[in-house]
N, C-alpha and C positions, 0 to 999 in steps of 0.2 A: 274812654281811652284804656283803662284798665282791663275792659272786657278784650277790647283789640288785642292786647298785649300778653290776655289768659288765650285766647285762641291763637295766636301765634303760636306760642310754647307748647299746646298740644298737639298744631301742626306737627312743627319741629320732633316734636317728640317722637309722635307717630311714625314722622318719616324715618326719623333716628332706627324706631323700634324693627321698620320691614328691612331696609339697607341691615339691621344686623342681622335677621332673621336670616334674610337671603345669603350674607356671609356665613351664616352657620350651616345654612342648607347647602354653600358650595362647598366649605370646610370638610363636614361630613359625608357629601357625594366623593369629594376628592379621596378622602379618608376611605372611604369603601372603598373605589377604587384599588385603592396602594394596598390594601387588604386582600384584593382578589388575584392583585399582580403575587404578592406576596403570596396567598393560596397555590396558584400557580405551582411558582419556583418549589415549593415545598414538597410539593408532589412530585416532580420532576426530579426533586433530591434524592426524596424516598425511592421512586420507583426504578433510578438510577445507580441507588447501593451497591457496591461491591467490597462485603467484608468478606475477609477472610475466609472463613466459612462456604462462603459462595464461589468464591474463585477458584475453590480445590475441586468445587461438585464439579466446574464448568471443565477444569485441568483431568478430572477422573475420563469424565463425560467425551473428550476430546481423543483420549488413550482407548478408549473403547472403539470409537470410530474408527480409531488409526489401526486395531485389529480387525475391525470387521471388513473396511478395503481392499486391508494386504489379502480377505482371505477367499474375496470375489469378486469379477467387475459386478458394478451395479451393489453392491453388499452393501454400502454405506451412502449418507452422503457428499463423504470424501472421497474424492477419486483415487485419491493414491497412487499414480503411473508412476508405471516403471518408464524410466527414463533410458538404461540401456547405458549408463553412464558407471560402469564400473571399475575406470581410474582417474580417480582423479590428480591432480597435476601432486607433484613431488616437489618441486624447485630444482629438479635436477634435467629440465627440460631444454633442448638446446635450439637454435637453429631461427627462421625465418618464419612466421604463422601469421596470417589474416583471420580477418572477424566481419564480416554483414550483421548489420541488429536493424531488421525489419521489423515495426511494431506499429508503424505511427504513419500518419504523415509527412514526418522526414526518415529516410536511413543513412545509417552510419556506415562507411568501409575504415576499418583499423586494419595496421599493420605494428608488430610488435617483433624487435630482434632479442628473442632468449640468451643469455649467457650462460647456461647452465648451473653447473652447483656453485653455489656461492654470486654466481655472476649479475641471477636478477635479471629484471627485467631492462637491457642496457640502453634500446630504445624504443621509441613508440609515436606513430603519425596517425592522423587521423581526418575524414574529411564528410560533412553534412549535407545532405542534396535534398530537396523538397519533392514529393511525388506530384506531379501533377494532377489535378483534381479527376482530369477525364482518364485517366490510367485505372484508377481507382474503382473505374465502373467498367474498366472495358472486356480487357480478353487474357486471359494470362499470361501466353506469349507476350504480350506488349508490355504488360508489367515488369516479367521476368526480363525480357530483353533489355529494357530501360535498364533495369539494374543492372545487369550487365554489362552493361555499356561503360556505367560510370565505373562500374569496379574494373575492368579492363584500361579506364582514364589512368584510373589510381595506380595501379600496379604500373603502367609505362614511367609512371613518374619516380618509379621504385631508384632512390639515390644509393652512392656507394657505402654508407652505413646499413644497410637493408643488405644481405648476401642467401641467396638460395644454393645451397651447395651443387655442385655439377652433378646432372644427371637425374635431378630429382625434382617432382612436381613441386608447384605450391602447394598448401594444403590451407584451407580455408573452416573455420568454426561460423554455423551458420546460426545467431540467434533471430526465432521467427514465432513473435509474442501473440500468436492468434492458435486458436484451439485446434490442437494436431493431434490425433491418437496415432503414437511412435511405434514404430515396429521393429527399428536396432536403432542403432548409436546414429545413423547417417541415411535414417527415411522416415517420414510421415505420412501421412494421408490429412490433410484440410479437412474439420470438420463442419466450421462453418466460418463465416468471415464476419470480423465486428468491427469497431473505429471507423466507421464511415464507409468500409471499401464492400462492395459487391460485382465478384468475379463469379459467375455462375459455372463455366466451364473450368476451375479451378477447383472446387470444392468435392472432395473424393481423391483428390489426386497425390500425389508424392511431391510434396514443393520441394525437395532436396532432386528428383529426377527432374524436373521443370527447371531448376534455378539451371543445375547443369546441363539440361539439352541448351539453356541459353548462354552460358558461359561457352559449353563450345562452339556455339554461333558465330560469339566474337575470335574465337581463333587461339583464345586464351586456356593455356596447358594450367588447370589448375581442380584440385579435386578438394571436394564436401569433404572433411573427416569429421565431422560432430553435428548433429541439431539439438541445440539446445532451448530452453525458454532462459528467461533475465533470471529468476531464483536459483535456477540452478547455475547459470554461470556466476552469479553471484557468491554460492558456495563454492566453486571453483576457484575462484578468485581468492577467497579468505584462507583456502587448504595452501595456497603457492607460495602464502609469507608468513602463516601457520599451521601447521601438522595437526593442532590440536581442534581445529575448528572443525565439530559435528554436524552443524546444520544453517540454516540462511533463513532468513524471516525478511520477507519487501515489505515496508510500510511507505509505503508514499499512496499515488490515484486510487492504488488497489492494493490489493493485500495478498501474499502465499507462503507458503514454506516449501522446503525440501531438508531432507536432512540424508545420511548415510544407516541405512540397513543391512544388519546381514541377510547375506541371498537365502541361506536357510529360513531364516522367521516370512516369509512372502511364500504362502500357501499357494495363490493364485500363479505364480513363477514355473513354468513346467520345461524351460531349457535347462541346458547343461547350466551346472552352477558356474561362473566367473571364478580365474583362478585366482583373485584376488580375496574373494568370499564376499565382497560385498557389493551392495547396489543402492546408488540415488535412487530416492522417490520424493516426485514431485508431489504433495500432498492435495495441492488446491484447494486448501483451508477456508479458503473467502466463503465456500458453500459451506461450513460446517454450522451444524444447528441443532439447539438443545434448549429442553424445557429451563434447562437453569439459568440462560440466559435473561439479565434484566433487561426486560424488552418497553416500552411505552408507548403509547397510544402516536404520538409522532414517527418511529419506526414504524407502526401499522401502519397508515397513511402512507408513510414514503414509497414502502415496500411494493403497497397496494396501486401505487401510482405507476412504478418504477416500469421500464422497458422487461423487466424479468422476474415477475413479482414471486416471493415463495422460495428464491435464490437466492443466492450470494448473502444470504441475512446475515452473517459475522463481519464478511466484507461491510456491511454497510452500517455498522455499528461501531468499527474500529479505524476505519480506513481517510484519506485523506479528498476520496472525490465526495463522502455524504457526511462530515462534520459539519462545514458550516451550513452546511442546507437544514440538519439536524435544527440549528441552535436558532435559523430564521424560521421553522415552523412554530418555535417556542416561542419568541417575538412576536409571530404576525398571532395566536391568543392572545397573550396578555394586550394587545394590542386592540384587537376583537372583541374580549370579556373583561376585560378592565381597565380601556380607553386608557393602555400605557402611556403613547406617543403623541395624546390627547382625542379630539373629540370626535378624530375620523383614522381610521385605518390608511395610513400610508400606502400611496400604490403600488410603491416598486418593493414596500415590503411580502405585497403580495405575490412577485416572481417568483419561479421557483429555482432555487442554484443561483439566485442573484449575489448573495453573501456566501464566496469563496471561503475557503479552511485559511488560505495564507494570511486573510485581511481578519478572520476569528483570531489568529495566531498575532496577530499584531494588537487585537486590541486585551486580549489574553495577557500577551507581556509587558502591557504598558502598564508604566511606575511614574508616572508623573501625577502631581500633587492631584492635578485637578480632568485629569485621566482625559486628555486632549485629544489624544490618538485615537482612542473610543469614541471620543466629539467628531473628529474630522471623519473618522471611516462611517458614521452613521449620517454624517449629512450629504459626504461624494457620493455613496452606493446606496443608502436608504431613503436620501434625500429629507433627512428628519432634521433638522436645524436646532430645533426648541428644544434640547435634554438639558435637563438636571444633571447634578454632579450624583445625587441619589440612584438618577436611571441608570448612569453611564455604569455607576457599582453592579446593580444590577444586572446588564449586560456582560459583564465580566464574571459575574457569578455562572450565568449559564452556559459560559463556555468554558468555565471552570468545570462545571458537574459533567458535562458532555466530553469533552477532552482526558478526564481523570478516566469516567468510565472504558472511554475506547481503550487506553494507554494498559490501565492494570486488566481489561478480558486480553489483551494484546499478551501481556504474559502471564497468563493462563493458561492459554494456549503453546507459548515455549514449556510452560511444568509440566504438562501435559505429551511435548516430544519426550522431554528429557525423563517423566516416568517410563514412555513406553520402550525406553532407553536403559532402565533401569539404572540411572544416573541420580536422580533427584537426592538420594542421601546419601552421603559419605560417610562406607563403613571403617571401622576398624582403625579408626585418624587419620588413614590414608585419605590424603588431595591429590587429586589428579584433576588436571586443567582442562574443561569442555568449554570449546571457546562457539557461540553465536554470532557467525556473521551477520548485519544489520546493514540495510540501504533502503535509499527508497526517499523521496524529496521530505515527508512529514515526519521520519526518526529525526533527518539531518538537520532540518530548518525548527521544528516544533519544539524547542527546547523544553517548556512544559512537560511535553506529553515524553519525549523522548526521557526524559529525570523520572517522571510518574512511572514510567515502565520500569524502569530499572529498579527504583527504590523497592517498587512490588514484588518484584521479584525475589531482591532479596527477604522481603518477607515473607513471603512462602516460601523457601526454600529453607528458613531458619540460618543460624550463626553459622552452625558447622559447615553446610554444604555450600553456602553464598561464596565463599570462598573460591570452592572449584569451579565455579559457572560464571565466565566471563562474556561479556557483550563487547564488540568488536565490529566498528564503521568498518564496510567493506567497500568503497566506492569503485562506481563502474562495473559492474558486474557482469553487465548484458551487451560489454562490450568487450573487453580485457580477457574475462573469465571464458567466453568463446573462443577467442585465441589461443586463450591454454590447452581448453579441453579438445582440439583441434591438435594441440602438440602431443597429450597425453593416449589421444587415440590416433596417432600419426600410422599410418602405415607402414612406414620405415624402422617403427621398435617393433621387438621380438613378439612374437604373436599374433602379431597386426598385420 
C-alpha cells in the first residue's frame, strides 16, 4: 500500500513538475514576446525623434528649397507656382461673387453677397451635386457641360438678397484642385487628372476656356475672374477678416502651402512686376524632401508601394490620408515578429489603409480608464477582439509617436516660410502680427496633432518671436476664398 501511495506522489509530482515547466515555457515565450513588441515601439521612438536640433535642419533645409524654385522651373523639388494672384482681397470688396470648387467627386457652386468696408460677408448660399461616375471618364464637353448646367440651376434661383448691379456680368472664382500649370490669374492648361477622373481630351487644355465655352452654352452672362487651388483660396480667405495673415498651410487628405512673396525676390518671374509688388506662390510642399527628415523603414515601404513612389514624401509623413496606414504597418510587425495580437497575424490587419487617421485620432484621444475606444476600434476594423488593457496602451503609444512626428516636421516646415520671410525673430522688441491661416479636416478634427503643432512651434521660434506668429482656423477656403479672389480680381476695379 505504501509503495502504491510512493508512486502516486511521484506521479503527481512529475506531473506537477511539466504543467510548471510548460507554464514557465509559456510565461517566458509570452515574455519575449512583449520584449520584441516592446523592441519594436522603441525603435520606432528613436527613429521618429524630432528634437529641436532636427527640426531647424529640416526648417533650414525647407528655406533652401523655397530659393532654389523661385529661382527656376524644375530648380527644386518644390514647385513653387506662381499663382498670378497678386491681390488679394482687402475687406473692402463689394458686390455679388460666385465660387465652383471642383476637386472631387462632388462640386460645390457658392454665392456670396459682399458688403464692403466694414460690411463682411452679408450673405452666403451654397449647393453640393455629385458627378456622375461615367462623366468622369468621358469627354470634357460633358463634364464641363454638366457643370454648367447645375451652376446656371443655381444662379436662376439667385433670390432678392443676392443683387448684380445693372449692366454687369457675374463674375465667378473658379477652384479646380487637380494639377494646372497657370498662365494668369483666369487660365490653366490640365496637366494631368487624378481622384479617379480620366478625361483624355482635356488634358493640355485651359479648363478656365472649357468651363466657359460651356457656360456660354447654357446662355448664362457670366465670366472666370480667378483659378485658384483650395491653399490659396484658403489664404484668401484668412487676408478678408485679417490683414495680417501671410500664408495658409492645408492639413487635412493632403498637405500644401502658399504664402505672399515679393514679386522682386521670384527670379524665375520675367513679367511686368504687379503694382501691388507682391505674389502668391503656391509652394506644393507635399513633395519637399530632405535627408534630415526622420524617415523609417515603414515610410520606405509605403512610399515604395505608393501609386507615386519617390513623391509627395513630406506629404506622406505629415498628412492625414497616410497616418493611419503609417501606425497599421507598425501593428501588422509587432504582429508578425512578436505575436502582438496572439498566435496568428490578424487578416484585415493585413489591408492596406484599412485603419483611417480619424479612427487613429479617436483611439489617440481616448481617456477612459480602461481605453474602450481603442477596444471597440480594434475589434470593428481590425477585428482583434482578445486585447489587453497593456496592448490597447500600446496602440496609443504609436499613434502617439506617429501623430507627434507629422504635427511638429508640420511646423518646421511653417519656420521655414517664416525664415524665407525673414520673420522668424523679432528684432529690436518690435511684435508685429504674422498671422498662419490653417484648414484642412486633420488641423480641425485632430486635436492632438493640431496642439503638437502649435506647441512646436512656439518652441522653435523661442519667447520673443512666438508672440508675433499667430495660427488662425481659416474655414472654407476652397470655397469662400474663390469668391473673394473673384471680387478682388473683378474686372470692374481699376486696372482690371
Amino acid at each position: 500500500m505504501k509503495k502504491v501511495a510512493v508512486g502516486a506522489a511521484v506521479v503527481c509530482a512529475a506531473t506537477a513538475c511539466a504543467v510548471a515547466t510548460l507554464f514557465v515555457r509559456h510565461r517566458m515565450k509570452k515574455l519575449g514576446r512583449w520584449a520584441r513588441a516592446m523592441s519594436i515601439l522603441k525603435e520606432l521612438e528613436d527613429k521618429c525623434a524630432t528634437p529641436t536640433g532636427k527640426l531647424k535642419q529640416v526648417a533650414n533645409a525647407m528655406t533652401v528649397e523655397m530659393h532654389a524654385g523661385l529661382a527656376s522651373e524644375g530648380g527644386s523639388k518644390l514647385k513653387m507656382l506662381i499663382t498670378y494672384v497678386d491681390n488679394l482681397p482687402t475687406g473692402n470688396e463689394e458686390g455679388l461673387f460666385y465660387a465652383l470648387d471642383l476637386g472631387g467627386t462632388n462640386f460645390r457652386v457658392l454665392r456670396v453677397q459682399l458688403g464692403g468696408k466694414d460690411g463682411g460677408i452679408v450673405n452666403q448660399e451654397f449647393t453640393e451635386v455629385s458627378i456622375p461616375s461615367t462623366l468622369m471618364l468621358g469627354t470634357s464637353d460633358a463634364l464641363f457641360d454638366y457643370v454648367a448646367a447645375e451652376l446656371a440651376k443655381f444662379v436662376a434661383q439667385e433670390g432678392p438678397d443676392f443683387q448684380v448691379p445693372p449692366g454687369r456680368q457675374r463674375e465667378l472664382g473658379f477652384t479646380f484642385s487637380f494639377p494646372v500649370m497657370q498662365t494668369s490669374i483666369a487660365s490653366g492648361n490640365l496637366i494631368k487628372w487624378t481622384k479617379g477622373f480620366s478625361i483624355d481630351d482635356a488634358v493640355g487644355q485651359d479648363v478656365v476656356a472649357e468651363l466657359t465655352k460651356a457656360i456660354e452654352r447654357q446662355g448664362l452672362d457670366m465670366r472666370v475672374s480667378a483659378l485658384v487651388n483650395d491653399t490659396v483660396g484658403t489664404l484668401a480667405g484668412g487676408r478678408y477678416t485679417d490683414k495680417d495673415v501671410i500664408a495658409a498651410v492645408i492639413l487635412g487628405t493632403g498637405t500644401n502651402a502658399a504664402y505672399v512673396e515679393r514679386a522682386q525676390a521670384i527670379p524665375k518671374w520675367h513679367g511686368l512686376l504687379p503694382k501691388s509688388g507682391d505674389m502668391v506662390i503656391n509652394m506644393e510642399w507635399g513633395n519637399f524632401r530632405s535627408s534630415h527628415l526622420p524617415l523609417t523603414e515603414y515610410d520606405f515601404t509605403l512610399d515604395a508601394e505608393s501609386l507615386n513612389p519617390g513623391e509627395q514624401i513630406f506629404e506622406k509623413i505629415i498628412s492625414g490620408m497616410y497616418l493611419g496606414e503609417i501606425v497599421r504597418r507598425v501593428l501588422c510587425k509587432m504582429a508578425e515578429e512578436a505575436s502582438f495580437f496572439g498566435d496568428t497575424v490578424p487578416e484585415k490587419l493585413k489591408i492596406p489603409f484599412v485603419l483611417r487617421t480619424p479612427d487613429m485620432s479617436a483611439m489617440h484621444h481616448d481617456t477612459s480608464a480602461y481605453l474602450n475606444v481603442v477596444g471597440n476600434k480594434l475589434k470593428s476594423i481590425l477585428e482583434i477582439s482578445d486585447n489587453s488593457l497593456e496592448v490597447r496602451r500600446v496602440v496609443v503609444e504609436v499613434c502617439n509617436i506617429v501623430a507627434t512626428r507629422g504635427a511638429r516636421l508640420a511646423a518646421a516646415g511653417i519656420l521655414g516660410i517664416l525664415k524665407k520671410l525673414g520673420i522668424e525673430n523679432s528684432r529690436d522688441g518690435e511684435i508685429r502680427r504674422n498671422v498662419i491661416a490653417m484648414d484642412g479636416g486633420l488641423y480641425e478634427h485632430y486635436n492632438e496633432y493640431s496642439k503638437c503643432l502649435e506647441n512646436t512651434l512656439k518652441e522653435l521660434l523661442g519667447e520673443g518671436s512666438s508672440e508675433s506668429v499667430v495660427i488662425q482656423h481659416s474655414n472654407d477656403g476652397s470655397g469662400i476664398g474663390a469668391a473673394l479672389l473673384a471680387a478682388s480680381h473683378s474686372q470692374y476695379l481699376d486696372g482690371y
